[in-house]
C-alpha positions as CSV (number, residue, x, y, z in Angstrom):
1,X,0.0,0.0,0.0
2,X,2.6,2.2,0.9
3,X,4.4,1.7,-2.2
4,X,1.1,2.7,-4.6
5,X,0.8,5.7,-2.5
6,X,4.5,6.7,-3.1
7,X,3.7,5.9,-7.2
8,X,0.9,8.4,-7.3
9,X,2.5,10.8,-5.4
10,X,5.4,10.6,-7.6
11,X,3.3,10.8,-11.0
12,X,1.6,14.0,-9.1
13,X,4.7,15.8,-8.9
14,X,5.9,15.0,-11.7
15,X,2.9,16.4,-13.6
16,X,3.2,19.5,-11.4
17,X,7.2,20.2,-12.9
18,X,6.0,18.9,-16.3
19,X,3.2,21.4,-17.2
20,X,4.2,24.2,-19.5
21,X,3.3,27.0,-17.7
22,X,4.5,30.1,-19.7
23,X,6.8,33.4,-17.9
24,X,4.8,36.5,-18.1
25,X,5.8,38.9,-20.1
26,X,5.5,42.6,-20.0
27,X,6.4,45.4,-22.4
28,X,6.2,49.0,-21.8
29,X,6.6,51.7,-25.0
30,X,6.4,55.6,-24.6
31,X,6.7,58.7,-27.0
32,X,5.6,62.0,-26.7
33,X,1.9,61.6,-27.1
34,X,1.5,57.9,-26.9
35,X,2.0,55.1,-24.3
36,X,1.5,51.4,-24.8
37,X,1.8,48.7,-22.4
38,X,1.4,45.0,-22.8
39,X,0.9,42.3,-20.4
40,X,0.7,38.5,-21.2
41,X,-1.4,37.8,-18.2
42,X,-4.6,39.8,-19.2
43,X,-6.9,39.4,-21.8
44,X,-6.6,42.5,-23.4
45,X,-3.0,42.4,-24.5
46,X,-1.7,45.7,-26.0
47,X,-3.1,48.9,-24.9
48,X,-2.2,52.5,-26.6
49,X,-2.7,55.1,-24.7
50,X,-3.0,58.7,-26.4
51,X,-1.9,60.8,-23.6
52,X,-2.2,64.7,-26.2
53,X,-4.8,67.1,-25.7
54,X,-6.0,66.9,-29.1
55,X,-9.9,66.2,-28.4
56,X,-10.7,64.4,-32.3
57,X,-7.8,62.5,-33.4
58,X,-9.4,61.0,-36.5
59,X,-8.2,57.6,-38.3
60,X,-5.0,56.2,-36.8
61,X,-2.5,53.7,-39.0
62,X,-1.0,52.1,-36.5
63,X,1.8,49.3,-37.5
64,X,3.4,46.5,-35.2
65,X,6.7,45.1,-36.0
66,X,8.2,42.4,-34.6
67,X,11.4,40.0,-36.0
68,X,9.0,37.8,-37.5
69,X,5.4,39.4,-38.1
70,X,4.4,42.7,-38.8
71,X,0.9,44.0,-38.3
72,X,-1.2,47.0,-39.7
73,X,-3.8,48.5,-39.3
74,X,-5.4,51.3,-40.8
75,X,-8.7,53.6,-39.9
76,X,-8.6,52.4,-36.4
77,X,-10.0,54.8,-33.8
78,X,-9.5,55.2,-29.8
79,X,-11.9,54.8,-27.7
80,X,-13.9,57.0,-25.2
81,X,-11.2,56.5,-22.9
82,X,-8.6,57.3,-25.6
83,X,-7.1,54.0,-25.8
84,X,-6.9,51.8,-28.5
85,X,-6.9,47.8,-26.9
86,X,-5.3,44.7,-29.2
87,X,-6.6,41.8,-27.5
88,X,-4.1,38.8,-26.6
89,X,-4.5,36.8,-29.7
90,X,-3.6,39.1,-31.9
91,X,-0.6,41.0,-29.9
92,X,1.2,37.3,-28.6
93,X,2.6,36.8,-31.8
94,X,5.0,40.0,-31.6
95,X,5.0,40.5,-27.7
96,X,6.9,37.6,-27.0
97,X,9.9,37.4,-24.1
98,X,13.2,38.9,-25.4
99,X,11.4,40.5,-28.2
100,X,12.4,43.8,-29.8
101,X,9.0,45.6,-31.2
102,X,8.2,48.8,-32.5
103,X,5.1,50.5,-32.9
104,X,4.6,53.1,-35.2
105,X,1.5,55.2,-34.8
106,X,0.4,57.9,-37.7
107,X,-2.6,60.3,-37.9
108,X,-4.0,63.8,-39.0
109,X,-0.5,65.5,-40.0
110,X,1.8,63.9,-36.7
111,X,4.0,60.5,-36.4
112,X,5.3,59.0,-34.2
113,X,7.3,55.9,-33.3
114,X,7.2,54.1,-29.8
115,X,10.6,53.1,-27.5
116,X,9.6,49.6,-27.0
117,X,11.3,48.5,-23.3
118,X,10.6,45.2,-21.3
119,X,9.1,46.2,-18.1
């Protein structure tokens, strides 16, 4: 009995070490009128922040480079809270540990490209 007990204990530890539980990871980007900041733990993944005083911003072309993907995308607007949120799915890809991203953000006449810094 003693020895069936050691067993399962045994395959229950070794389950615990074996599961593939992933390192957070968390990026932090900042220019002069933007801030983004991505966290592998929530569900909303990137978040850009305008932090201006212009009130009507208009379409934004925002473009996300990584070493292997890049993603665009064009006519997007911020929100009430003047945020713009790329859920999780879409932002792992690029926001992965020891990854160098840049974010480039464009609208009305202004451009700007974001510091990308692991936080």
């Amino acid at each position: 009995m003693k020895k069936i007990c050691f067993v399962i204990l045994l395959m229950f530890v070794l389950v615990a070490c074996s599961t593939n539980q992933q390192e957070e990871v968390h990026y932090i980007a900042k220019s002069e009128n933007w801030k983004a900041v991505y966290h592998s733990n929530t569900d909303d993944g990137l978040r850009i922040f305008y932090l201006g005083d212009e009130q009507e911003l208009g379409d934004l072309q925002i473009t996300i480079e990584g070493s292997k993907e890049l993603n665009a995308f064009n006519d997007v607007r911020v929100n009430t809270d003047k945020q713009f949120v790329l859920k999780k799915k879409e932002s792992a890809k690029i926001f992965k540990k020891d990854a160098t991203p840049n974010i480039r953000i464009q609208w009305q006449s202004h451009n700007e490209t974001l510091e990308v810094r692991s936080g």
